[in-house]
N, C-alpha and C positions, 0 to 999 in steps of 0.2 A: 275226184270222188267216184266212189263203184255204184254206180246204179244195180240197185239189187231187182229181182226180174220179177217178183209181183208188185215192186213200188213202181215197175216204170208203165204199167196199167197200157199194152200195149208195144212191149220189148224195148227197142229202140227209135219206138215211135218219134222220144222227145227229140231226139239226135237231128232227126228231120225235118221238126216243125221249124215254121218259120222263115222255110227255104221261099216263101213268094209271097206279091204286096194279100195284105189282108184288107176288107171293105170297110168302112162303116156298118154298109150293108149286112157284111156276114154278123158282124158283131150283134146286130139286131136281130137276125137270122135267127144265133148261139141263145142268147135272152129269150123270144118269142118261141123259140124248138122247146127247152127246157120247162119253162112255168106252164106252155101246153100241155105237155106229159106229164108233170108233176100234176094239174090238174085233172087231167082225164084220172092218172092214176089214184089219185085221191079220194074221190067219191065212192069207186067200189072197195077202196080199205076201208074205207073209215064204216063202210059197211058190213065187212067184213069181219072189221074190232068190233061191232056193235051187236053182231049178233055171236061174237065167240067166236069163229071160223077159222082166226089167226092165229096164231102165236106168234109174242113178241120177236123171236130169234126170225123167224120167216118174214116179219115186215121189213127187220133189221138188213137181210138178203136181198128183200126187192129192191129199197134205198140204195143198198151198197150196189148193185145194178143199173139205178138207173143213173148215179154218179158216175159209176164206169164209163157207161154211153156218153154222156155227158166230156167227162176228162176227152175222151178217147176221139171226138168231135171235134173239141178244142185244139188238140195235137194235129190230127188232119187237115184241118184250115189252116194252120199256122197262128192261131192267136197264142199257144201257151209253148213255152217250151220248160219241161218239168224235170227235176232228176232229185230222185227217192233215195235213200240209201237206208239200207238195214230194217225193211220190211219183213224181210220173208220170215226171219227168226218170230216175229211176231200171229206167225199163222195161226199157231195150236193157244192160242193162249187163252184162258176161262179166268173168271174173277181179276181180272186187272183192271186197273183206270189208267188210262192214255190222257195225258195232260199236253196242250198244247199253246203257245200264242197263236193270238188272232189278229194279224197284221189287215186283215183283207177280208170280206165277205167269202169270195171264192174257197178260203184256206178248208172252211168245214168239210165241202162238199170234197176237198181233193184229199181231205183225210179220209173221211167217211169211204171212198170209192178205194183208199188202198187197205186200211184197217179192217181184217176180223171184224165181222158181226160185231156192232155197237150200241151201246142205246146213248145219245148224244142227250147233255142237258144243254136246255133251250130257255127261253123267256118264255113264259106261261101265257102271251098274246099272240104268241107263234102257231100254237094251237088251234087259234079262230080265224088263220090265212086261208082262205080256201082254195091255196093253189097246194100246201104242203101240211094242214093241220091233220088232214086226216093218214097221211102218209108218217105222221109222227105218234099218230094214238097207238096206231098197227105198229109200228116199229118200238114203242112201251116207253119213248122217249121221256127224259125228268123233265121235270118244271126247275128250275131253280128260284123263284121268288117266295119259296113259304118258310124259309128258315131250319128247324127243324125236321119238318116235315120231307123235305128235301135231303137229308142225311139217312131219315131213318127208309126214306125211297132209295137213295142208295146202298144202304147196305145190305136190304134187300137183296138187289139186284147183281150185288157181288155174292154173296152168301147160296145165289140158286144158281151161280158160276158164268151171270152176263156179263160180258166188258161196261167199261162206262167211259164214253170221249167227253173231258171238260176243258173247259178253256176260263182258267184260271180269274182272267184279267175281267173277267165278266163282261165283257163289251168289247170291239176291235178299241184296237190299240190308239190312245190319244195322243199319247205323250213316249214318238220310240226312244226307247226301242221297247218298251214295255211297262204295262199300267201295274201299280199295286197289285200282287194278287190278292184275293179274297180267300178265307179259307176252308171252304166247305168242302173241296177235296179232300184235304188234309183230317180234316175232321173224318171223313167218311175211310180215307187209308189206314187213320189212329185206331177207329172202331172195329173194323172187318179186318185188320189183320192184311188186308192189300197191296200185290207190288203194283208202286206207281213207275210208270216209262213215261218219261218226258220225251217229247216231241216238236224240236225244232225246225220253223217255219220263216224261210228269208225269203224278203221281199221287197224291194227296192224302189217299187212304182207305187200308183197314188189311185188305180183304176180300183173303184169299189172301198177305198180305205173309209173310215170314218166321216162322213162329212161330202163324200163325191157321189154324185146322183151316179144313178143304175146305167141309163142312157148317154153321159155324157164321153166323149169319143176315148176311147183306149187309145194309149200307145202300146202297138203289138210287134213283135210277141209279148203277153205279160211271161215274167221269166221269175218261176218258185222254185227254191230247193228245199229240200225238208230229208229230214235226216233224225236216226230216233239215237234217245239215247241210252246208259245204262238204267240197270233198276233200283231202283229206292225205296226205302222203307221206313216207316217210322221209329225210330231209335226206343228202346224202352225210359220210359219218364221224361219224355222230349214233345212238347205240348204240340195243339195241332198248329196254333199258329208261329212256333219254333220252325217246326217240319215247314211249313208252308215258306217261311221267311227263306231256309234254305233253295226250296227247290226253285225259289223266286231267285235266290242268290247264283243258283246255277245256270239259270236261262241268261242273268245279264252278264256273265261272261262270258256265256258261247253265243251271244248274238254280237257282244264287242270282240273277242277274239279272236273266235271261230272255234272247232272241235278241240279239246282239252281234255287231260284225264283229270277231272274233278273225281273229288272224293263222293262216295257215294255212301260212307261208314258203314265200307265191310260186308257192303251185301252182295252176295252170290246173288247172278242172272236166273231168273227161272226158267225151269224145264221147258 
């Protein structure tokens, strides 16, 4: 696979990691570094959102920043060894939804850190973390639990040319290689007129999965490849949850077979 040069967040960084033992230690170290700065950083956004001072695209920057730092810490230590493919095409892109599985806690932040400015939907209790709630107001982040309400936030947010990262399966994954999706992507793609880029996320270890506390010891390096795919779009008079069943249909192929030219009906890559 070609590691494309803004997904490996750090060059050849990944090539490297994992050359020497990693600690428990660090891994606590990675944990306590992170929710620190997510904390400190959080107070003056959310202050920031509070009094107007922000704008979404600019919370969305600091985020995709402090992930960076984040990714780029993890590669140095040797706990991750990452390889991206087919980032870069994705730089200039406005009004798109980046859809992805969620094998792992980890997966968001390693999207978020290679991904164009995003506004990520979230569980709406996310919001009252006060290591990361206020770093998600500022960043204009969706709620996903209001039903509607949550579609007509998205297409907003396509419509004034924000990206939007969902992850389909609404929850890390319980059952791999992959949970039901839900289809309020789809809904919001069908509506706005939207290309959707799917976004495949492998991952093999169990550190952070569903079900595994935060603190419980890694086996390191954790080792993620992710890799995007072509574009998709809503077919005309092909319901949202048609669309959705597809692009569900398309992820369980390429996590059981690996990369495939699935049909994607005819749609040209956008500009």
């Amino acid at each position: 696979m070609t590691m494309s040069r803004a997904g490996a967040v750090g060059g050849n960084a990944c090539a490297r990691a994992g050359c020497g033992p990693v600690s428990y230690a660090t891994q606590i170290a990675t944990v306590g570094m992170f929710f620190g700065v997510a904390t400190a950083c959080s107070i003056p956004l959310w202050l920031a959102w509070k009094l107007g001072l922000i704008s979404p695209r600019s919370g969305q920057q600091v985020l995709r920043g402090l992930f960076r730092i984040r990714t780029r810490w993890m590669l140095a230590t040797g706990m991750l060894r990452l390889e991206a493919d087919g980032f870069d095409e994705l730089s200039c892109s406005q009004g798109t939804i980046f859809i992805a599985n969620h094998p792992a806690l980890l997966a968001a932040s390693f999207l978020l850190a290679h991904l164009p400015p995003a506004a990520c939907v979230m569980r709406a209790e996310l919001l009252r973390n006060p290591c990361i709630g206020g770093c998600a107001l500022a960043a204009g982040y969706v709620t996903n639990d209001s039903g509607p309400g949550f579609v007509r936030q998205g297409i907003k947010k396509i419509r004034s040319g924000e990206n939007l990262l969902i992850f389909p399966e609404g929850i890390r994954t319980l059952s791999p290689p992959l949970n039901r999706f839900k289809n309020g992507f789809a809904m919001v793609a069908a509506k706005s007129g939207a290309p959707v880029r799917p976004i495949i996320i492998e991952y093999s270890g169990r550190h952070l999965t569903k079900g595994v506390f935060l603190l419980v010891p890694a086996d390191v390096p954790l080792r993620f490849t992710i890799r995007v795919g072509g574009v998709f779009r809503a077919d005309p008079g092909e319901s949202a949850q048609e669309f959705s069943r597809r692009l569900e249909g398309w992820f369980r192929t390429e996590l059981r077979d690996g990369p495939a030219d699935v049909s994607t009906h005819g749609n040209a890559p956008a500009a």
